[in-house]
N, CA, C and O of each residue as an XYZ file, in Angstrom:
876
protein
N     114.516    169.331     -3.533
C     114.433    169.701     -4.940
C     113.344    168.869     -5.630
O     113.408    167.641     -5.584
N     112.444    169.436     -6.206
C     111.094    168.825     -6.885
C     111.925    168.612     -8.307
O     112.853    169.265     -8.783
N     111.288    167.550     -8.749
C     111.856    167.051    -10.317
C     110.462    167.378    -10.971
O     109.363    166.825    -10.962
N     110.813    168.146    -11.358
C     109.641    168.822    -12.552
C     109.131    167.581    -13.647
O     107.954    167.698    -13.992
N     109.519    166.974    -13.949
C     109.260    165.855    -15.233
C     108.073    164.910    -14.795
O     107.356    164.218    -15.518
N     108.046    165.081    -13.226
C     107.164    164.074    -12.274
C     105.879    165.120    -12.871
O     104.761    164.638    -12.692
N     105.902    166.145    -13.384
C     104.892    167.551    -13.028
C     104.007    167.401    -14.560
O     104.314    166.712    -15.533
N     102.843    168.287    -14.380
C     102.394    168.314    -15.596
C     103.470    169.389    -16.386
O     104.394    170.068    -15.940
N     102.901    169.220    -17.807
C     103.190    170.051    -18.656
C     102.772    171.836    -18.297
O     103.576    172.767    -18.331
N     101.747    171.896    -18.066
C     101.060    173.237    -17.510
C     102.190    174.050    -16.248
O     102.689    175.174    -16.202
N     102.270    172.636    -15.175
C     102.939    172.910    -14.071
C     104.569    173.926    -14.536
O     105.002    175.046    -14.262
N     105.050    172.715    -15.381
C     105.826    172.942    -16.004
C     106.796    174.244    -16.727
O     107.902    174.745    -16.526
N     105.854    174.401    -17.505
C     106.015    176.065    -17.762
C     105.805    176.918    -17.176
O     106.414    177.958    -17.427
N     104.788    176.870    -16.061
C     104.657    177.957    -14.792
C     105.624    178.321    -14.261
O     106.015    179.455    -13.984
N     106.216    176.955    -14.035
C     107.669    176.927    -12.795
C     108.290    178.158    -13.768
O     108.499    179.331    -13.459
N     108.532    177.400    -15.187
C     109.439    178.297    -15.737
C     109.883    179.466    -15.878
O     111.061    179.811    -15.973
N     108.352    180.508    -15.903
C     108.044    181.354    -16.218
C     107.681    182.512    -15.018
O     107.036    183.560    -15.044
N     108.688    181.530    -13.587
C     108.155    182.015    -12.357
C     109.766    182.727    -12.344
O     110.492    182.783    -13.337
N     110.141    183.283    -10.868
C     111.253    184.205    -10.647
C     112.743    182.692    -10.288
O     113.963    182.857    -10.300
N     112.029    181.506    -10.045
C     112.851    180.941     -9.271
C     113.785    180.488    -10.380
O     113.522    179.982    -11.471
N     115.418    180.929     -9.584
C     116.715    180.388    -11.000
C     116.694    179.160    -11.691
O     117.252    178.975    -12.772
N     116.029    178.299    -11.042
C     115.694    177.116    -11.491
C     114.577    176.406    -11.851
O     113.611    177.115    -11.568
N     114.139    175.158    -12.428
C     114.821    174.941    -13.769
C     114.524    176.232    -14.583
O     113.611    177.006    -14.298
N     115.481    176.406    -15.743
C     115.471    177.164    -16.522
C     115.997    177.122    -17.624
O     115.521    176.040    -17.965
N     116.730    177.492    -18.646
C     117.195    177.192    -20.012
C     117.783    175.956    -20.126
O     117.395    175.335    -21.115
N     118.845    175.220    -19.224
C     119.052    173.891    -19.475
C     118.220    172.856    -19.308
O     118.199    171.964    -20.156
N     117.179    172.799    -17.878
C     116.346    171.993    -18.151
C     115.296    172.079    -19.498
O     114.721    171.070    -19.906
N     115.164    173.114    -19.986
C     113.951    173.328    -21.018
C     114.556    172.803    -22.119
O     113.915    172.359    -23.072
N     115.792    172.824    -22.054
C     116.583    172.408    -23.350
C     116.791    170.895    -23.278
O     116.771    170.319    -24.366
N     117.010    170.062    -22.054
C     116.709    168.567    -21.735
C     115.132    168.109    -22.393
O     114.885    167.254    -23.244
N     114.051    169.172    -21.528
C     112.901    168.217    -21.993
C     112.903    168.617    -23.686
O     112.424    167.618    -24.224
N     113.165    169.429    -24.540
C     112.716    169.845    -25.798
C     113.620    168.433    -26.238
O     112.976    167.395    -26.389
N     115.093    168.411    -26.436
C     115.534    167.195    -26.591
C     114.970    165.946    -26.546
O     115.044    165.096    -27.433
N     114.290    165.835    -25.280
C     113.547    164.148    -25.643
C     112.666    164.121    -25.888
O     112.123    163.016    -25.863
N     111.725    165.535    -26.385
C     110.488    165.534    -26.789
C     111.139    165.065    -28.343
O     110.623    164.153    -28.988
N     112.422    165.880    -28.858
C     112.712    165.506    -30.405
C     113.268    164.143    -30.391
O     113.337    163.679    -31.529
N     113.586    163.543    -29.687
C     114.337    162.354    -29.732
C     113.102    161.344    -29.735
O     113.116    160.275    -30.345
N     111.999    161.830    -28.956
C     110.240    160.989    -29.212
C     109.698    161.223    -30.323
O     108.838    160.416    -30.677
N     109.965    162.213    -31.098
C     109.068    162.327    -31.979
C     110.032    161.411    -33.377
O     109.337    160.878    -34.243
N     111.232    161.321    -33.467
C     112.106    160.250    -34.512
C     111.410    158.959    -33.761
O     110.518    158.385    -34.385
N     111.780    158.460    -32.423
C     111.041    157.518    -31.952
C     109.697    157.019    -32.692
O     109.460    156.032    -33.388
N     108.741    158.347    -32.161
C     107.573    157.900    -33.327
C     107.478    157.312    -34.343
O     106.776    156.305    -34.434
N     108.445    158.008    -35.750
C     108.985    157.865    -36.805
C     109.134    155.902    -36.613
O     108.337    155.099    -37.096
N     109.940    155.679    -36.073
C     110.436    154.123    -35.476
C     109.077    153.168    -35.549
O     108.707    152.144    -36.123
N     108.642    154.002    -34.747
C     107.129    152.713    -33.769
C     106.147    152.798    -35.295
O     105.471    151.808    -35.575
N     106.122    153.988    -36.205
C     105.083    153.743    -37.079
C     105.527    152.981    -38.405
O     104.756    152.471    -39.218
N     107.313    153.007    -38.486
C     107.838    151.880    -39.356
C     107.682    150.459    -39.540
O     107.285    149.905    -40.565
N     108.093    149.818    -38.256
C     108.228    149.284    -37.608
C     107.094    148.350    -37.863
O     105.957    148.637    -37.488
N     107.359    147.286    -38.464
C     105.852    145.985    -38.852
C     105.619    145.736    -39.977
O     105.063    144.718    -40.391
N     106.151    146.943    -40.809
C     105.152    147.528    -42.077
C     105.782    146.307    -43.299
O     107.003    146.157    -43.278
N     105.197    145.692    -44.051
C     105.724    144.359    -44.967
C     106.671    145.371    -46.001
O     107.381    144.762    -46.801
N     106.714    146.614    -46.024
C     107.465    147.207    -47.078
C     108.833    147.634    -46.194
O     109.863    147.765    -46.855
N     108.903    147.846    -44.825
C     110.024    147.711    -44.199
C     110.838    146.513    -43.645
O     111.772    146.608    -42.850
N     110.416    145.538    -44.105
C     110.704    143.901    -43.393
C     112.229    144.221    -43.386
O     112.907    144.054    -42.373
N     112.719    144.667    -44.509
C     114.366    144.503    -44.940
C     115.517    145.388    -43.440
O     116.734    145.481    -43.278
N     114.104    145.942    -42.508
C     115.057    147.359    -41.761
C     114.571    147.035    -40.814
O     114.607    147.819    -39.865
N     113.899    145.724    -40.664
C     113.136    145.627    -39.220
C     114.070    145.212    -37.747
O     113.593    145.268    -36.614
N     114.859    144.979    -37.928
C     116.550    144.536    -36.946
C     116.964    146.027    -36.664
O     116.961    146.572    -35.560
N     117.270    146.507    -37.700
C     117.715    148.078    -37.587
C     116.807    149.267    -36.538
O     117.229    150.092    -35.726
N     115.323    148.896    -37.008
C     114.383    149.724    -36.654
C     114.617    149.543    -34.981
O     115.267    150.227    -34.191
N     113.947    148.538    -34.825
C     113.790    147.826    -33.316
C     114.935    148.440    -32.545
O     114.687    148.876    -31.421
N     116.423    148.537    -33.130
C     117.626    149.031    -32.326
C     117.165    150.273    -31.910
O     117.250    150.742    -30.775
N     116.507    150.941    -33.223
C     116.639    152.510    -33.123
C     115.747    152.985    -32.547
O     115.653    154.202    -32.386
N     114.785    152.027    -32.052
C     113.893    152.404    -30.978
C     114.334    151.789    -29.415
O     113.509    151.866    -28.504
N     115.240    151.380    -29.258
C     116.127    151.080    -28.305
C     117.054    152.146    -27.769
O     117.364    152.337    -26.593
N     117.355    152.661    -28.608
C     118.380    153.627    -28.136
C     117.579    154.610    -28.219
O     117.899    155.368    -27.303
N     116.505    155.150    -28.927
C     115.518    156.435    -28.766
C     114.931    156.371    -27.162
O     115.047    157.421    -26.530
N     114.359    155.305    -26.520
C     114.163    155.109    -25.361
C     115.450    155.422    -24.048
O     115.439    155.998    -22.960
N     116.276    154.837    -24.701
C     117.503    155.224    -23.684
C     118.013    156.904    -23.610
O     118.420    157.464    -22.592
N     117.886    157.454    -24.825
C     118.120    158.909    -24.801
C     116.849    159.730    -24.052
O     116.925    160.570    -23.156
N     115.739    159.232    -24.682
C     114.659    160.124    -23.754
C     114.902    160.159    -22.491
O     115.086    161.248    -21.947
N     114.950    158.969    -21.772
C     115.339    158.435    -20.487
C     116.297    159.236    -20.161
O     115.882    160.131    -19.425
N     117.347    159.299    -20.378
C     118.690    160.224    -19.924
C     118.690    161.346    -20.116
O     119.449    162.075    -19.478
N     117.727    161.894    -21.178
C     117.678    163.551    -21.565
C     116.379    163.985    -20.632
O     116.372    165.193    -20.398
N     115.413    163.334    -20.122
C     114.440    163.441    -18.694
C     115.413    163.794    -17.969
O     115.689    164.937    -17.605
N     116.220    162.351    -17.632
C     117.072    162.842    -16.519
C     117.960    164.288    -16.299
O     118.669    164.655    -15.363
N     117.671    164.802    -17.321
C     118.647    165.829    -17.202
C     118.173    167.038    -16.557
O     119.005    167.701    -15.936
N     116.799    167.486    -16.611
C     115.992    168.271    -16.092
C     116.319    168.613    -14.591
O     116.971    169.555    -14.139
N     115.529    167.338    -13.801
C     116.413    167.978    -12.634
C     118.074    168.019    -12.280
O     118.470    168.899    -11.516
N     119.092    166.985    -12.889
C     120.247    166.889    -12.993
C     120.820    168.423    -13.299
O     121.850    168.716    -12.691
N     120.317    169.311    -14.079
C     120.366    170.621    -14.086
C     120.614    171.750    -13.608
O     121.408    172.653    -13.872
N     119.470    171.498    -12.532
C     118.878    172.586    -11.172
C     120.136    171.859    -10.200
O     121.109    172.423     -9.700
N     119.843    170.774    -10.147
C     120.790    169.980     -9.276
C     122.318    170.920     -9.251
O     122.610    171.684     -8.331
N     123.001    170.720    -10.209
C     124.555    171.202    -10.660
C     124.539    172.843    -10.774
O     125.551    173.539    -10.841
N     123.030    173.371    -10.784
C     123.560    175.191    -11.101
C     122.894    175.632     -9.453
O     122.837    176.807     -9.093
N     122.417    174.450     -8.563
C     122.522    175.563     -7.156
C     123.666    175.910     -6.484
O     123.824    177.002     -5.938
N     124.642    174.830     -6.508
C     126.057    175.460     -5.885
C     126.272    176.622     -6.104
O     126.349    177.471     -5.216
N     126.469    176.949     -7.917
C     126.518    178.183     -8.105
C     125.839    179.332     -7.878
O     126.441    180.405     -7.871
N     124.425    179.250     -7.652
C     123.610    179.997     -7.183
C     123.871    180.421     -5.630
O     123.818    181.578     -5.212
N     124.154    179.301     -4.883
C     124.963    179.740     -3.356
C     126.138    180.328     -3.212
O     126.442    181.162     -2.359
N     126.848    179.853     -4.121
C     128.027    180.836     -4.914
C     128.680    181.881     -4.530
O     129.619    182.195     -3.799
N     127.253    182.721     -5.835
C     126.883    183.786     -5.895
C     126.672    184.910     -4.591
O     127.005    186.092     -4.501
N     125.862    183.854     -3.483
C     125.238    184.421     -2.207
C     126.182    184.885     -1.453
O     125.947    185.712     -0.572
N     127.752    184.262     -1.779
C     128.857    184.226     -0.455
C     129.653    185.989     -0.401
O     130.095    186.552     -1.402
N     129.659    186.452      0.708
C     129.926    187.895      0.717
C     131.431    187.656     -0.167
O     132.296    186.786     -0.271
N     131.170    188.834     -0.640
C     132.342    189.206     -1.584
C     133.628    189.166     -0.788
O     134.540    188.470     -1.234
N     133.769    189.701      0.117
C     134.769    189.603      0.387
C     135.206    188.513      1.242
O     135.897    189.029      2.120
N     135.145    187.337      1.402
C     134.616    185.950      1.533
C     136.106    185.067      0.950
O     135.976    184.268      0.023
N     137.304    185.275      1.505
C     138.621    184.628      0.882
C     138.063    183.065      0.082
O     138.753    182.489     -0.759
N     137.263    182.772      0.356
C     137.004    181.596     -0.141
C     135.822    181.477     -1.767
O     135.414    180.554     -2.472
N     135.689    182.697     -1.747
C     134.501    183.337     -2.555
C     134.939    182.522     -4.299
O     134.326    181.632     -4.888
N     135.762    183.007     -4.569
C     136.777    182.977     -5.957
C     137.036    181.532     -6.292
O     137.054    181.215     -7.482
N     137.303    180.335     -5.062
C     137.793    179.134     -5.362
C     136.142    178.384     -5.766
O     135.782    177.575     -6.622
N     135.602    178.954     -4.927
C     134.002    178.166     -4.577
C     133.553    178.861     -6.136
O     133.033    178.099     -6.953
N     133.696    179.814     -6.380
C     132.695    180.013     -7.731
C     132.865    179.616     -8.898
O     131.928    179.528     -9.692
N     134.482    179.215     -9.285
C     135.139    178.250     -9.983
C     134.502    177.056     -9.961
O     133.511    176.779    -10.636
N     135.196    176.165     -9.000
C     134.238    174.552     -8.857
C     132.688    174.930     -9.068
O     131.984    174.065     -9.590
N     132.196    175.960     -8.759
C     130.625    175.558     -9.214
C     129.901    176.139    -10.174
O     128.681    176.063    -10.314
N     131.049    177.007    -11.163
C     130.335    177.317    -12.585
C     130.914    176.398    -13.161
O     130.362    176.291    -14.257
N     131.900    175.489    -13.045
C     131.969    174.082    -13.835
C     131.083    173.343    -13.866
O     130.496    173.002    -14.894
N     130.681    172.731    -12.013
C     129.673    172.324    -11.646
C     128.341    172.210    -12.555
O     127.645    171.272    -12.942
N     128.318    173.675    -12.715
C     126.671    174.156    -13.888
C     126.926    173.699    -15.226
O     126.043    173.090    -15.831
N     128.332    173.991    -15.886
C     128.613    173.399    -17.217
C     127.719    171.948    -17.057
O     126.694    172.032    -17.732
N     127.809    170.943    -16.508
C     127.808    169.943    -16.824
C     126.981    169.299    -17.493
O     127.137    168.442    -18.364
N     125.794    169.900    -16.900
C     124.786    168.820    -17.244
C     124.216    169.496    -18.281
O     123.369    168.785    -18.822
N     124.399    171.324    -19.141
C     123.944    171.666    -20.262
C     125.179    170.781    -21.561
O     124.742    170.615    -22.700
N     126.237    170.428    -21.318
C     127.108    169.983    -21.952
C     126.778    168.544    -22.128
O     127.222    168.155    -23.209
N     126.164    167.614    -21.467
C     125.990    166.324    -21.516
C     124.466    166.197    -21.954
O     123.917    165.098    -21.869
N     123.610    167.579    -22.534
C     122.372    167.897    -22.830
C     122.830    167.461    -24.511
O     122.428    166.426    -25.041
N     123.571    168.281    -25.073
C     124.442    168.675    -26.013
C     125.264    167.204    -26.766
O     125.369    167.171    -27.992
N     125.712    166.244    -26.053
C     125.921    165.230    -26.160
C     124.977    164.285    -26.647
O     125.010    163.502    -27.597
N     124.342    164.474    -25.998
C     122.511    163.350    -25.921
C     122.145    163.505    -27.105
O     122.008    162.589    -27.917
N     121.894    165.053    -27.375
C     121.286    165.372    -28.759
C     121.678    165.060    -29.757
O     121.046    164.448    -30.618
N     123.003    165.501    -29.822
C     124.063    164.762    -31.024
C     123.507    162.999    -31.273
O     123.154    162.534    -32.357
N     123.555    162.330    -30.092
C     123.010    161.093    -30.592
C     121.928    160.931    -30.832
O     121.736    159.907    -31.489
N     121.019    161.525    -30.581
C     119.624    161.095    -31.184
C     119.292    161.830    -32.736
O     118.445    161.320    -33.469
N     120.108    163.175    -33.182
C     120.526    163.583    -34.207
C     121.182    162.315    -35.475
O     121.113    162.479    -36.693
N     121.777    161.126    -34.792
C     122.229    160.482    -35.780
C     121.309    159.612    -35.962
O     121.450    158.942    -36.985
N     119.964    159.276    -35.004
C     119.146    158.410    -35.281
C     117.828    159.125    -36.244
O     117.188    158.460    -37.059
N     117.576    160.618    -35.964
C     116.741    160.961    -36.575
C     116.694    161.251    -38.029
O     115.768    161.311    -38.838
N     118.672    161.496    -38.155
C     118.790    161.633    -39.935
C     118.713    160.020    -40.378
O     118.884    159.837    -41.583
N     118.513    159.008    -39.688
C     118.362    157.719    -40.532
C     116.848    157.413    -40.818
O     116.489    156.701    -41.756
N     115.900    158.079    -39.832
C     114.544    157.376    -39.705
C     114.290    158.475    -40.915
O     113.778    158.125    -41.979
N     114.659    159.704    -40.678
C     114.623    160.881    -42.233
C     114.415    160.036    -43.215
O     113.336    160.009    -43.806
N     115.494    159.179    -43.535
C     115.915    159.030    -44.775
C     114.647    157.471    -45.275
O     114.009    157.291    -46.312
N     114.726    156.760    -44.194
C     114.629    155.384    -44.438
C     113.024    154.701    -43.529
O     112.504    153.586    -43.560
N     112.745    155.650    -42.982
C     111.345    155.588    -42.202
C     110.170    155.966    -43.220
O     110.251    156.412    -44.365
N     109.069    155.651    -42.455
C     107.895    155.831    -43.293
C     107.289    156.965    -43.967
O     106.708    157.868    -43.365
N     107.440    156.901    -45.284
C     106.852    158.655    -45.511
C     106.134    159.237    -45.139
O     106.025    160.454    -45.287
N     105.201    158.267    -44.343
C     104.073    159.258    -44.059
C     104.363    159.884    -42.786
O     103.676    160.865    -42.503
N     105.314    159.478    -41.904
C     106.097    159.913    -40.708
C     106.711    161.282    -40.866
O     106.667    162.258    -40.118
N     107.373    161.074    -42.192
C     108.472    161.862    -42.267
C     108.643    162.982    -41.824
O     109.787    163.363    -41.574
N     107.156    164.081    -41.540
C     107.158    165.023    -41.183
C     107.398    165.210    -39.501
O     107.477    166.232    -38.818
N     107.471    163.907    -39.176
C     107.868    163.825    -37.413
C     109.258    163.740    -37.389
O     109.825    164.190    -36.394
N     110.151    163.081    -38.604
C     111.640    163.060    -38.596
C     111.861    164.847    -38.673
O     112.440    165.547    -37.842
N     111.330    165.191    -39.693
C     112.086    166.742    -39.818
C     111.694    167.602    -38.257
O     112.509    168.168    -37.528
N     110.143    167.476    -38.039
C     110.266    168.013    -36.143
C     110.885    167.024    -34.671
O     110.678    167.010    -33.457
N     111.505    166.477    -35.396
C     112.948    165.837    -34.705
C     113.864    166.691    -34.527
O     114.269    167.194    -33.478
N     114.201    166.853    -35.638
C     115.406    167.370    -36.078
C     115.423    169.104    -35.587
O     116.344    169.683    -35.010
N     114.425    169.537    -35.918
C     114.232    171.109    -35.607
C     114.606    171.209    -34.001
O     115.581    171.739    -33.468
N     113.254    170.369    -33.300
C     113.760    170.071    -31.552
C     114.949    170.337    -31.206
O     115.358    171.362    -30.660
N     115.700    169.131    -31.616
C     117.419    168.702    -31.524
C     118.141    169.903    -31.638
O     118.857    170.337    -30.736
N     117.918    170.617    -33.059
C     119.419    171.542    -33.271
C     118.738    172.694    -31.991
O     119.592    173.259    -31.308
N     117.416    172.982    -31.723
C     117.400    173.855    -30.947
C     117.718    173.466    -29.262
O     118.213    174.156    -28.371
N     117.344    172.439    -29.260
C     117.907    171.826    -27.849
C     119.422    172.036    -27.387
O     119.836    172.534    -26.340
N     120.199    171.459    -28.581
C     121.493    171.694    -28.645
C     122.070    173.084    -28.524
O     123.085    173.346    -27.878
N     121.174    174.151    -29.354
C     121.639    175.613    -29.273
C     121.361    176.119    -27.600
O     122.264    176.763    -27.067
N     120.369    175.876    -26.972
C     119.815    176.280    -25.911
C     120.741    176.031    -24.696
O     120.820    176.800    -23.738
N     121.444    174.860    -24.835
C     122.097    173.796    -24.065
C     123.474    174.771    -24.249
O     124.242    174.894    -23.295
N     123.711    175.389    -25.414
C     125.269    175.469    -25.357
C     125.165    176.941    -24.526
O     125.979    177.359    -23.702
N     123.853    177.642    -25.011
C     124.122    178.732    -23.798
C     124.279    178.535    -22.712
O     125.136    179.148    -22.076
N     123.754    177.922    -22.352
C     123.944    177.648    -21.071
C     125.570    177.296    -20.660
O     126.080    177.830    -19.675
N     126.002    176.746    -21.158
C     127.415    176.637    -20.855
C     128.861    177.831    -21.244
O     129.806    178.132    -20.515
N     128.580    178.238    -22.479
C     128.483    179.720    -22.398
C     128.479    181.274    -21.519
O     129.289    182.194    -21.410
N     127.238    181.019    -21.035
C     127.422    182.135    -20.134
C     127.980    181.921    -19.205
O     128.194    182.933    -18.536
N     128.591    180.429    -18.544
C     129.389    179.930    -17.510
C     130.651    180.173    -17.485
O     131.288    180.781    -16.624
N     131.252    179.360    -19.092
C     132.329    179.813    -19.175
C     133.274    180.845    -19.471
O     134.489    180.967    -19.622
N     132.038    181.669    -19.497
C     132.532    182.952    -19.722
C     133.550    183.747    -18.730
O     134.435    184.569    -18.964
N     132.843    182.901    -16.984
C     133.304    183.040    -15.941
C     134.389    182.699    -15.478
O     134.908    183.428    -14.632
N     135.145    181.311    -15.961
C     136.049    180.982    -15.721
C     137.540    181.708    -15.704
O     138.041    182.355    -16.623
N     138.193    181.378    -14.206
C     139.537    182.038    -14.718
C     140.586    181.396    -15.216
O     141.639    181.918    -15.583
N     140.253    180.037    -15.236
C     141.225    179.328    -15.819
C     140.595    179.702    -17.523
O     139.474    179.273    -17.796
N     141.177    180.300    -18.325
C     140.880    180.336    -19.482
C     141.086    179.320    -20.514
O     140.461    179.358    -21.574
N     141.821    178.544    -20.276
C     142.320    177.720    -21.004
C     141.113    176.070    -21.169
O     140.904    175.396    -22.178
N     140.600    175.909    -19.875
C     139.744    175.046    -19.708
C     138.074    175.578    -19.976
O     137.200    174.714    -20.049
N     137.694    177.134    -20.122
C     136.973    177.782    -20.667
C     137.063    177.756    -21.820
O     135.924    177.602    -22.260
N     138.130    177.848    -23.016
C     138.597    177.394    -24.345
C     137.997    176.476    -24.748
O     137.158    176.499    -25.648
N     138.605    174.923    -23.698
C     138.512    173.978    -24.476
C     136.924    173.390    -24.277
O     136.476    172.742    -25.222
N     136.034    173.596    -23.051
C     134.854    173.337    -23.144
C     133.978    174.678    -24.229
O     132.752    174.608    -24.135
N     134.343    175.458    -24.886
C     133.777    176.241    -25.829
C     133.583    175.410    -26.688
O     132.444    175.142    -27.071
N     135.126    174.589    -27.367
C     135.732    174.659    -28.620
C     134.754    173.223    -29.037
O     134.351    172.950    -30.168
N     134.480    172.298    -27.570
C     133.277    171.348    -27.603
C     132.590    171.494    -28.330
O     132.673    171.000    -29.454
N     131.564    172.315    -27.880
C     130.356    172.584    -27.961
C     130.357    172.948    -29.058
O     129.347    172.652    -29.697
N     131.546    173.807    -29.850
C     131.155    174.699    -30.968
C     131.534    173.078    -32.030
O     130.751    172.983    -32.975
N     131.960    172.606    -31.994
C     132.241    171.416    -32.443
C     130.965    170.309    -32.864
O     130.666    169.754    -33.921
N     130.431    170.292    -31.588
C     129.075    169.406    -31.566
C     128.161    170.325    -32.625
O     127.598    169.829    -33.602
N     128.099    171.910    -32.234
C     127.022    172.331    -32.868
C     127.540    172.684    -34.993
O     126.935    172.880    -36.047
N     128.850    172.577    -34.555
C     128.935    173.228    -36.819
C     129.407    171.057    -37.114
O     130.056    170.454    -37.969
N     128.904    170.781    -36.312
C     128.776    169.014    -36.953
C     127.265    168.449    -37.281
O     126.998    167.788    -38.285
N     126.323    168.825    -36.260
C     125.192    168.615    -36.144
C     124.201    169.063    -36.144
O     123.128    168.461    -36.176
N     124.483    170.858    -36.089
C     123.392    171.160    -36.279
C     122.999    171.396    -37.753
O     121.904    171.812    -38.130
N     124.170    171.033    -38.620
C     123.962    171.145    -40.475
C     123.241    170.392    -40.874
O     122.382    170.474    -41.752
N     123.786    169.007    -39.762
C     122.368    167.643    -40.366
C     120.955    168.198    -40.200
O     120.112    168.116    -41.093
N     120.709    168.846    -38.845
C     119.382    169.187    -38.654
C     118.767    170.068    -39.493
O     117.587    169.778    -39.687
N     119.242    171.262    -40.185
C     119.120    171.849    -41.213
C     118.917    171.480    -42.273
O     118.117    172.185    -42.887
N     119.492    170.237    -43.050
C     119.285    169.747    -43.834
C     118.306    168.368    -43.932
O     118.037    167.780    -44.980
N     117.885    168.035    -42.698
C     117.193    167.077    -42.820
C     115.676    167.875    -42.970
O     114.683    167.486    -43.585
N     115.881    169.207    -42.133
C     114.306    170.115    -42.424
C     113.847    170.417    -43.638
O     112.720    170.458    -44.131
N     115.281    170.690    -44.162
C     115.023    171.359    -45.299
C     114.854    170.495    -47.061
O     114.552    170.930    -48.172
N     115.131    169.485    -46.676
C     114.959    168.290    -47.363
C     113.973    167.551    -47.574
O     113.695    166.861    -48.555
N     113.132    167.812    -46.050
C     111.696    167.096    -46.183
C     110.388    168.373    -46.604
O     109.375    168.103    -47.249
N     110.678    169.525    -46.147
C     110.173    170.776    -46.549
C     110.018    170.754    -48.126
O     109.093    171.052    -48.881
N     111.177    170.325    -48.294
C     110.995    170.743    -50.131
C     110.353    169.363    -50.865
O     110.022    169.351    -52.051
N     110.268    168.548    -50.229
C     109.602    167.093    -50.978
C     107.893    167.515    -50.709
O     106.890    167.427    -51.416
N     108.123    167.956    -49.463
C     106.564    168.476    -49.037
C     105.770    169.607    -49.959
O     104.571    169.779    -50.176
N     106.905    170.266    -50.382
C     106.316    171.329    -51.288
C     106.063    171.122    -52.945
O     105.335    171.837    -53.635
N     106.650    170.256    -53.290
C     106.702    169.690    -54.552
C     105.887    168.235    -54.878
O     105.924    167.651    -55.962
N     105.180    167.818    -53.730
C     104.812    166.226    -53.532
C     103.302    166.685    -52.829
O     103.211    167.335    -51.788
N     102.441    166.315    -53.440
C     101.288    165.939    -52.866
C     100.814    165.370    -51.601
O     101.681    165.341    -50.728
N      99.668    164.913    -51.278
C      99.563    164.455    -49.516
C      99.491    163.389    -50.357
O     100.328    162.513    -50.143
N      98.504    163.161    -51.516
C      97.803    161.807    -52.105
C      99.175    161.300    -52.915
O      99.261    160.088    -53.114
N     100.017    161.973    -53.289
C     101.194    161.565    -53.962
C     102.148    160.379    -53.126
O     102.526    159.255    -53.455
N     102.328    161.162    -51.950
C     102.915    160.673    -50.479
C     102.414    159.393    -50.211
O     103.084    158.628    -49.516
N     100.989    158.945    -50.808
C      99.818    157.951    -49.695
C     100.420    157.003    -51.318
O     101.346    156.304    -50.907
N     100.300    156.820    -52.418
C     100.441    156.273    -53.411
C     101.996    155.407    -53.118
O     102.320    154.222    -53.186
N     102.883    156.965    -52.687
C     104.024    156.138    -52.916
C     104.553    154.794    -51.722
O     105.226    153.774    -51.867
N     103.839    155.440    -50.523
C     103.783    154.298    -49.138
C     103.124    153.124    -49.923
O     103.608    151.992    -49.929
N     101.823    153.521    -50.681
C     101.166    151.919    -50.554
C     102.259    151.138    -51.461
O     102.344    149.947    -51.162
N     103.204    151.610    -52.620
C     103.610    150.451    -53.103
C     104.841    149.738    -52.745
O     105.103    148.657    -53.273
């Protein structure tokens, strides 16, 4: 199994856009995630020094600590992905009438849940770092906090399909329920912040000057 993340960007989307089941919507939804979780990062690294942030500089430094640790783990997720949805893909392959067919496709559309569900997780946390750098990071950044935030809620949406069309499969229904009721959880918690953090910096943007913006940083 090739780990795409080792790959260019170009490479990247080729794979994607090729016939093979893998990577595909969950990994794309891993790298979009730590691309948004880099770009609040950004937000961080361009705060970060500034004599008008001295008061947040303990804070900052964390939040570029843990922005590093999420990218890191939301990379990892890419191939972690492909990894958890080939079982199911072999699955799939086993003749139908295959007494063993039914138990095996169970364990490995869980299998596939996993790693779009722990995509979904990730995001949520870097979601709580990007509505702070929103609020409290450099204005002139700010427009990297709100394409944080956009990334994220879509990472998160992308991620839950994926688990979704899995559990759709399940015959235990009840454990199909409760990994729904997750996800739908993560997403009417977090994806409102992301909405509102867009839409918050959108409207300062529309009412606020570039030179307005540069005035209010210098003082």
């Amino acid at each position: 199994m090739t780990d795409y993340t080792q790959k260019t960007c170009r490479e990247f989307v080729s794979v994607l856009a090729s016939s093979r089941p893998a990577p595909g919507g969950g990994g794309a939804a891993a790298l979009v995630g730590a691309i948004g979780t880099a770009l609040g990062h950004m937000v961080a690294s361009l705060t970060v020094g500034k004599k008008k942030y001295a008061d947040i500089e303990e804070e900052l430094n964390a939040l570029i600590a843990k922005c590093r640790e999420l990218e890191d783990e939301l990379m990892d997720q890419v191939p972690a992905d492909e990894a958890d949805f080939m079982p199911l893909a072999e699955a799939y392959a086993m003749p139908k009438d295959d007494p063993r067919r039914e138990e095996v496709m169970e364990a490995a559309t869980l299998t596939a849940m996993r790693t779009p569900i722990r995509i979904m997780e990730l995001c949520c946390e870097a979601v709580r770092v990007a509505e702070i750098l929103a609020a409290r990071g450099s204005r002139l950044a700010v427009s990297d906090a709100g394409c944080a935030a956009v990334c994220l809620k879509a990472a998160m949406e992308a991620a839950s399909l994926n688990v979704y069309v899995n559990s759709r499969m399940l015959k235990d229904r009840k454990k199909a329920e409760e990994v729904n009721a997750g996800c739908e959880e993560m997403l009417d918690t977090w994806g409102p912040v992301c909405d509102r953090i867009y839409s918050e910096i959108r409207k300062d943007f529309l009412k606020d000057s570039v030179k307005q913006a540069m005035e209010n940083e210098a003082k």
